[in-house]
Backbone as a ProteinNet text record, in pm:
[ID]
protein_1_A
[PRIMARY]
XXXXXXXXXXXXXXXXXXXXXXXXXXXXXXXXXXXXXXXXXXXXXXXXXXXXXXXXXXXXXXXXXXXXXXXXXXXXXXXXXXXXXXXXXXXXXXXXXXXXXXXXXXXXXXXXXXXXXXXXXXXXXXXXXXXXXXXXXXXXXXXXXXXXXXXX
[TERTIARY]
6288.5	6340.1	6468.9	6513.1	6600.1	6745.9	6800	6953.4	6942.8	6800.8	6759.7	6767.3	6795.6	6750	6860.7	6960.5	7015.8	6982	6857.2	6779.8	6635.5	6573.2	6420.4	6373	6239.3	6198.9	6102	6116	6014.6	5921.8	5819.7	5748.2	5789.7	5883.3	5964.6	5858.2	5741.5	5594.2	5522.1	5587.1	5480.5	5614.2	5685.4	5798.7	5902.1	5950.6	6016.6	5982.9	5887.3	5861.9	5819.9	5808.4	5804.5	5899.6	5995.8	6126.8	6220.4	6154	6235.4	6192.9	5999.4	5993.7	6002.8	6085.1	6145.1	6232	6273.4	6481.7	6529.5	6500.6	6549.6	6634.8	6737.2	6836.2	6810.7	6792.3	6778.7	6933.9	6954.8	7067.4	6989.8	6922.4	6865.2	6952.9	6884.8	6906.3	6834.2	6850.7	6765.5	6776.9	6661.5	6715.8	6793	6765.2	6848.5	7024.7	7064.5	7148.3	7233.8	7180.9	7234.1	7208.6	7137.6	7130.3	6959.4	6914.9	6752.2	6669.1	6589.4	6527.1	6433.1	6296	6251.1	6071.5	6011.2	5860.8	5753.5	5672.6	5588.4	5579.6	5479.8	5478.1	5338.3	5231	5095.1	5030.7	4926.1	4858.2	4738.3	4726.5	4541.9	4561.8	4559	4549.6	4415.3	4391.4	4310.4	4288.4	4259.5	4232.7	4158.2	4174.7	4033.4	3932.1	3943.4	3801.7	3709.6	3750.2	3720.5	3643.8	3729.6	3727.1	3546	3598.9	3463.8	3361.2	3335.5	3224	3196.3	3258	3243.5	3247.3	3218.1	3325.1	3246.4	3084	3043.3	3099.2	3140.6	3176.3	3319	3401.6	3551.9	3540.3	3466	3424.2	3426.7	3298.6	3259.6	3388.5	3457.8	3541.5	3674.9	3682.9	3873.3	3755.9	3659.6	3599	3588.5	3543.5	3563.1	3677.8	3781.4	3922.1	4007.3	3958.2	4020	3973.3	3819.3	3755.5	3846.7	3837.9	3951.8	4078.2	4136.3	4243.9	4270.8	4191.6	4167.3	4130.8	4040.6	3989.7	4134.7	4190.5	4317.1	4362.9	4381.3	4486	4458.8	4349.1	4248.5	4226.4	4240.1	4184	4246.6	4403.6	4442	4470.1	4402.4	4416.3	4246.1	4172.3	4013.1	4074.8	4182.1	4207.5	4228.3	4302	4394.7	4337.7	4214.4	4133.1	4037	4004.8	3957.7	4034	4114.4	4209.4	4250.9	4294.7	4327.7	4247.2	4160.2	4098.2	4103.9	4158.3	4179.4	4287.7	4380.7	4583.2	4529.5	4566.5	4608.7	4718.5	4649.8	4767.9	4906.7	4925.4	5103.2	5158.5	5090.4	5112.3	5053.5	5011.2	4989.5	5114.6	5238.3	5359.9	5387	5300.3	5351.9	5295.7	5386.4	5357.1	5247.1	5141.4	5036.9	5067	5059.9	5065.2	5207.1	5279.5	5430.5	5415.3	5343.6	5303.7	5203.2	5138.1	5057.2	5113.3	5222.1	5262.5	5327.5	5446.7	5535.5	5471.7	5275.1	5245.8	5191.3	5077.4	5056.7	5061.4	5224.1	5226	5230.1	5194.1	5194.6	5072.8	4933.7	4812.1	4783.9	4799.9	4780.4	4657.5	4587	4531.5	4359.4	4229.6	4125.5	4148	4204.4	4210	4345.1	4428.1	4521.6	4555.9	4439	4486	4463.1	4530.7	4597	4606.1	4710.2	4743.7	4847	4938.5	5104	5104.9	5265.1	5358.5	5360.3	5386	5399.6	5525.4	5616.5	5724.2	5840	5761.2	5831.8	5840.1	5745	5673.6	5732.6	5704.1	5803.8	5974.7	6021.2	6189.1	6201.4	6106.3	6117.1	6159	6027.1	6017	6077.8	6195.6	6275.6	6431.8	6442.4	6547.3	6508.3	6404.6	6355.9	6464.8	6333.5	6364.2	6529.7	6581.6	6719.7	6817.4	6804.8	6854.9	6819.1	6681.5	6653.2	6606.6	6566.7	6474.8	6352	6328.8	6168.5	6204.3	6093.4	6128.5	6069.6	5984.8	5987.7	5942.6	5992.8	5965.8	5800.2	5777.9	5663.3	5618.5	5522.4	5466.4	5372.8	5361.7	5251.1	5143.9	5099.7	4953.2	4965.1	5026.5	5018.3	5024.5	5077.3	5064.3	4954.7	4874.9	4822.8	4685.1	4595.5	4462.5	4536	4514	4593.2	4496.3	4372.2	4287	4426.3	4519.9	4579.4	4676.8	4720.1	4842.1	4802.3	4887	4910.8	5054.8	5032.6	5154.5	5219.6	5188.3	5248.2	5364.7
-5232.1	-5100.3	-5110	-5230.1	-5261.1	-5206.4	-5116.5	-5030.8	-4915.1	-4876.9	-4777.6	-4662.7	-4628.3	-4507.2	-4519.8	-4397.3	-4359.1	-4322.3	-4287.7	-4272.2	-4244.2	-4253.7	-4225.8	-4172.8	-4122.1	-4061.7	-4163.9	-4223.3	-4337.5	-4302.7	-4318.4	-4342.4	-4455.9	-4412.6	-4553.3	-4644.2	-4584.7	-4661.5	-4735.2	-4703	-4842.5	-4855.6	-4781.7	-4855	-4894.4	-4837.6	-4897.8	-5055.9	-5054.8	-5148.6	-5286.4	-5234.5	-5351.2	-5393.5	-5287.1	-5290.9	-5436.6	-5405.7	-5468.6	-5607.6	-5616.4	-5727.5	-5799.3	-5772.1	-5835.5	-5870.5	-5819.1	-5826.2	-5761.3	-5663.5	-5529.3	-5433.5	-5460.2	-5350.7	-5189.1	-5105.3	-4934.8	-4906.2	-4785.1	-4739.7	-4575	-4585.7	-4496.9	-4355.9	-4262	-4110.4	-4029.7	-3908.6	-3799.9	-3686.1	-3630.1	-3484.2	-3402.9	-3400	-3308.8	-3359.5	-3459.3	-3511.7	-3418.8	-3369.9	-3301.3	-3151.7	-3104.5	-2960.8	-2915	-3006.6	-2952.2	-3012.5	-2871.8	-2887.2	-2905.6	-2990.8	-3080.7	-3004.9	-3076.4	-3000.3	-3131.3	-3086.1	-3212.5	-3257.7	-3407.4	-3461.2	-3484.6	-3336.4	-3367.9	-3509.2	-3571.4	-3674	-3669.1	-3537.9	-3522	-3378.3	-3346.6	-3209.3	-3238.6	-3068.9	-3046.8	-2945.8	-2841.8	-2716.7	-2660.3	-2520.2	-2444.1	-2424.9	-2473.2	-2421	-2556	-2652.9	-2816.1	-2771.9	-2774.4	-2748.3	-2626.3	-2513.5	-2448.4	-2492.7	-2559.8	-2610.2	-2706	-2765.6	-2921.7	-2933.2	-2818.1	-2782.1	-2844.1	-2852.2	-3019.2	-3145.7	-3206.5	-3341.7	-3318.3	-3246.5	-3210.8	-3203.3	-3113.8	-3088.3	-3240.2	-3369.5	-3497.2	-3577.5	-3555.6	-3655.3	-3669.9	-3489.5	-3496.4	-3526.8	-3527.6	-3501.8	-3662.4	-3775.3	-3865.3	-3966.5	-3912.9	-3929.4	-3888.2	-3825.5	-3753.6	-3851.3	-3925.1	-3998.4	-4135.9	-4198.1	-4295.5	-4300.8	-4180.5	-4156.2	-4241.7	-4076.5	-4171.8	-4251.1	-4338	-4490.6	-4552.3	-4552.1	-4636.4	-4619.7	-4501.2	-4431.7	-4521.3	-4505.3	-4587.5	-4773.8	-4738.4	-4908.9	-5011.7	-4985.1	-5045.9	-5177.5	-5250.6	-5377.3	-5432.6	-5402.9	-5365	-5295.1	-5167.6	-5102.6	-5204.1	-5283	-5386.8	-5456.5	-5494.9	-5613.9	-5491	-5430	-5326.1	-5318.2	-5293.4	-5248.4	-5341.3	-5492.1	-5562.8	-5652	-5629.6	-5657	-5604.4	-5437.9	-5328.6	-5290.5	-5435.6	-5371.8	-5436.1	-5381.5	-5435.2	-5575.3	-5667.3	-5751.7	-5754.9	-5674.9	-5629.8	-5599.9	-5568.8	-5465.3	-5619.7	-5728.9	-5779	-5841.3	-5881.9	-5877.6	-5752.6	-5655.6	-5559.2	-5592.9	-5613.7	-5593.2	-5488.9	-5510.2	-5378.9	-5301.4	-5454.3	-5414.6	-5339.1	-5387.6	-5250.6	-5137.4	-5133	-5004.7	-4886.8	-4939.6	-4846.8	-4863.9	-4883.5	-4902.8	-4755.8	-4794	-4667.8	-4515.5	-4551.8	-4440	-4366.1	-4447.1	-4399.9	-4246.4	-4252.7	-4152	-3980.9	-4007.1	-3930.7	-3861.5	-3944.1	-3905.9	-3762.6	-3770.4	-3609.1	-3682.1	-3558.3	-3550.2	-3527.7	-3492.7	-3457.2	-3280.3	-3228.9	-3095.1	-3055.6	-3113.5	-3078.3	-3182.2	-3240	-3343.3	-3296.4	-3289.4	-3281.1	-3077.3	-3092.6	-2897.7	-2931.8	-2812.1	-2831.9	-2721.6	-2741.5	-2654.3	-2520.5	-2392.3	-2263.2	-2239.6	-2291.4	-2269.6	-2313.4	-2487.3	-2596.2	-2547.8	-2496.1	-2499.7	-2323.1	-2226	-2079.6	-2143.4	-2257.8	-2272.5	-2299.4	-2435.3	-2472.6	-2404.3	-2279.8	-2240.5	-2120.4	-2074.5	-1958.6	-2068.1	-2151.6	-2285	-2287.4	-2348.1	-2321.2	-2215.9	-2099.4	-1954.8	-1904.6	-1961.2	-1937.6	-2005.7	-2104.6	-2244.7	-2214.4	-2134.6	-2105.3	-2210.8	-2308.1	-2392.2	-2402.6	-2259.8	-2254.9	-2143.8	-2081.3	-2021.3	-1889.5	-1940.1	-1766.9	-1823.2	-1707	-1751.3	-1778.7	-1874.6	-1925.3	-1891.3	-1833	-1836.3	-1885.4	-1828.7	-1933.7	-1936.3	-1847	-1857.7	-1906.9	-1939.1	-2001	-2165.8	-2228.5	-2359.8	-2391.8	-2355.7	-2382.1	-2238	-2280.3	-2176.6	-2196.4	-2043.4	-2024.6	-2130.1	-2184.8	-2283.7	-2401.8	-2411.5	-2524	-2498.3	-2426.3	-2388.3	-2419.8	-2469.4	-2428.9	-2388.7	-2307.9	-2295	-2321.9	-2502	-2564.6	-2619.9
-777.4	-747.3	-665.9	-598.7	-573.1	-576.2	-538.2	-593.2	-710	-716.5	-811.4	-753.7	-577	-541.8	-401	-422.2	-323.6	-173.5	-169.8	-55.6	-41.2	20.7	-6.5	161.4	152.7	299.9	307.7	432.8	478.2	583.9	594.7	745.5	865.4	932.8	1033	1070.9	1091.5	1152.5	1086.5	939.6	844.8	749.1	668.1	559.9	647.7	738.6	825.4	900.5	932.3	1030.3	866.3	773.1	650.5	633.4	627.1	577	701.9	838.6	930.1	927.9	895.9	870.2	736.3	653	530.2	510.2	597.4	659.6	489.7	550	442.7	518.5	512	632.2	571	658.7	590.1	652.1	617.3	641.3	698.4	781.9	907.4	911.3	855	904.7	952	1030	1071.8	963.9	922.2	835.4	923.7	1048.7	1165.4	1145.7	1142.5	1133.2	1002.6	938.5	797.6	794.5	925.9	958.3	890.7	887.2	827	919.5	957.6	1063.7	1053.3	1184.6	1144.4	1125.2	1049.9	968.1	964.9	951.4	959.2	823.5	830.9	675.9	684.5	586.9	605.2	557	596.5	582.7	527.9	579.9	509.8	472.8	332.2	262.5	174.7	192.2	68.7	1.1	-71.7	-170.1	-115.4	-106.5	-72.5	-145.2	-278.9	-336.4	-290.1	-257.6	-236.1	-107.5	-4.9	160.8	148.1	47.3	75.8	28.4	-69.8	-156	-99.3	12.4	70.7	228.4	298.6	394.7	483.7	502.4	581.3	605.2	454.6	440	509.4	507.3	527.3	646.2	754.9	901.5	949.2	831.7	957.2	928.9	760.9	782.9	902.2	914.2	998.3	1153.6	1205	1315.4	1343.5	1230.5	1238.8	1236.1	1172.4	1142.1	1338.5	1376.9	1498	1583.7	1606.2	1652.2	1665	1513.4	1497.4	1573.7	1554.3	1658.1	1778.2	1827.8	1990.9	2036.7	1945.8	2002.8	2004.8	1902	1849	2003.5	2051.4	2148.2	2259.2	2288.8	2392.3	2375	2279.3	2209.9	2161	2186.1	2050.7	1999.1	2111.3	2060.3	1971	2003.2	1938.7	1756.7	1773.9	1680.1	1542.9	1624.5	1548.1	1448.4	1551.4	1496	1407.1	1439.8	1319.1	1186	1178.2	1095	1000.6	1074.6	1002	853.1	900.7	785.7	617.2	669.6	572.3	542.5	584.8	483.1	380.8	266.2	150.4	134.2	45.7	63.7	33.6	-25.1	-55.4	91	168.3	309.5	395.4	370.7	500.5	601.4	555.5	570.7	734.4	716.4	820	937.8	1070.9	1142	1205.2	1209.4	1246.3	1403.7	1492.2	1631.1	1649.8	1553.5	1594.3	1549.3	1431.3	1343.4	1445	1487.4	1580.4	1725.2	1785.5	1876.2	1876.3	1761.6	1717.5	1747.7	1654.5	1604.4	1740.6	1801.3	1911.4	2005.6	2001.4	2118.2	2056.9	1924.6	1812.9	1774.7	1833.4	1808.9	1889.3	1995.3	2026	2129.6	2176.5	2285.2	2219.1	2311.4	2229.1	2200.9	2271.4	2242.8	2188.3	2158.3	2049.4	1944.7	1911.4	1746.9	1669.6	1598.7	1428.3	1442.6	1592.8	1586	1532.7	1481.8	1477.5	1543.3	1561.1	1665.4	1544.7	1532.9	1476	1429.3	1568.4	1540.2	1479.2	1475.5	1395	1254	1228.8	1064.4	1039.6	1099.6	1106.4	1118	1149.2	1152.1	995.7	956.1	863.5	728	680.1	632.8	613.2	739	714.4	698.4	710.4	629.5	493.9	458	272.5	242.8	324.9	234.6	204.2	332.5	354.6	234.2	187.3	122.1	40.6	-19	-157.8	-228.2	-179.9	-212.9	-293.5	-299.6	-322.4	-436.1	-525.5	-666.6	-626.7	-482.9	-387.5	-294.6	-145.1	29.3	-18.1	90.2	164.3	269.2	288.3	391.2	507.3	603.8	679.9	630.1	632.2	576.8	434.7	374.2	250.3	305	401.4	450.8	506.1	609.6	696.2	733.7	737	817.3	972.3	1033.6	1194.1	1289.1	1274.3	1341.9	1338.8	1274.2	1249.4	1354.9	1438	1462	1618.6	1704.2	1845.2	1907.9	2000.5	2034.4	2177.2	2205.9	2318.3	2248.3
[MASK]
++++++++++++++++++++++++++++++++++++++++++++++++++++++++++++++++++++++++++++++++++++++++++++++++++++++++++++++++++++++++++++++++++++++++++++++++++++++++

């Protein structure tokens, strides 16, 4: 794939940190840098007809997923040795202990993990709408249930 692609969106915390240990030079931008302001990049989505028909299994997995978290947060050298067992070998090349170093300060707290900001995601989405991006405005509630939202 090599010179096939003018630019691509990376995760700095895992394609990045591959990229650095491959001695793969990036040529590093901010979307802010180009006037687009900044939105999150979900990790864990799912459908509502899924979420309702399933909405136990969905409750233990993010409850256990949140769990993971904070051990990491707390743990992370234990994390490590957890974890490592479970890169893929294409991915063992990555530095892990930098990868969760990066990610870390990112996990959030026990009473605000996996919130987003309202207003990040309300800038975002009146940029779309503005830019015309979209084939019609978006709304919040079309992104996100308000349980998702905080507003620190």
């Amino acid at each position: 794939m090599e010179g096939q692609c003018d630019a691509t969106w990376v995760f700095l915390n895992w394609e990045g940190v591959a990229a650095k240990n491959s001695s793969v030079p990036l040529n590093y931008f901010k979307m802010a840098d180009y006037g687009i302001p900044y939105s999150y990049s979900p990790v864990i989505a799912t459908n509502a007809t899924l979420m309702k028909n399933h909405l136990e299994t969905y409750r233990d997995f993010i409850n256990a997923t949140k769990k993971g978290y904070l051990y990491a947060q707390k743990n992370p050298l234990e994390s490590l040795e957890i974890l490592q067992p479970h890169i893929p070998e294409y991915d063992k090349h990555i530095d892990l202990k930098e990868a969760l170093e990066m990610t870390i300060p990112f996990f959030g707290t026990a009473s605000d993990w996996g919130r987003i900001k309202s207003q990040n995601i309300s800038t975002f989405l009146t940029w779309l709408n503005e830019k015309n991006l979209e084939e019609k405005p978006i709304s919040m509630e079309e992104v996100a249930t308000e349980s998702c939202f905080t507003e620190d």
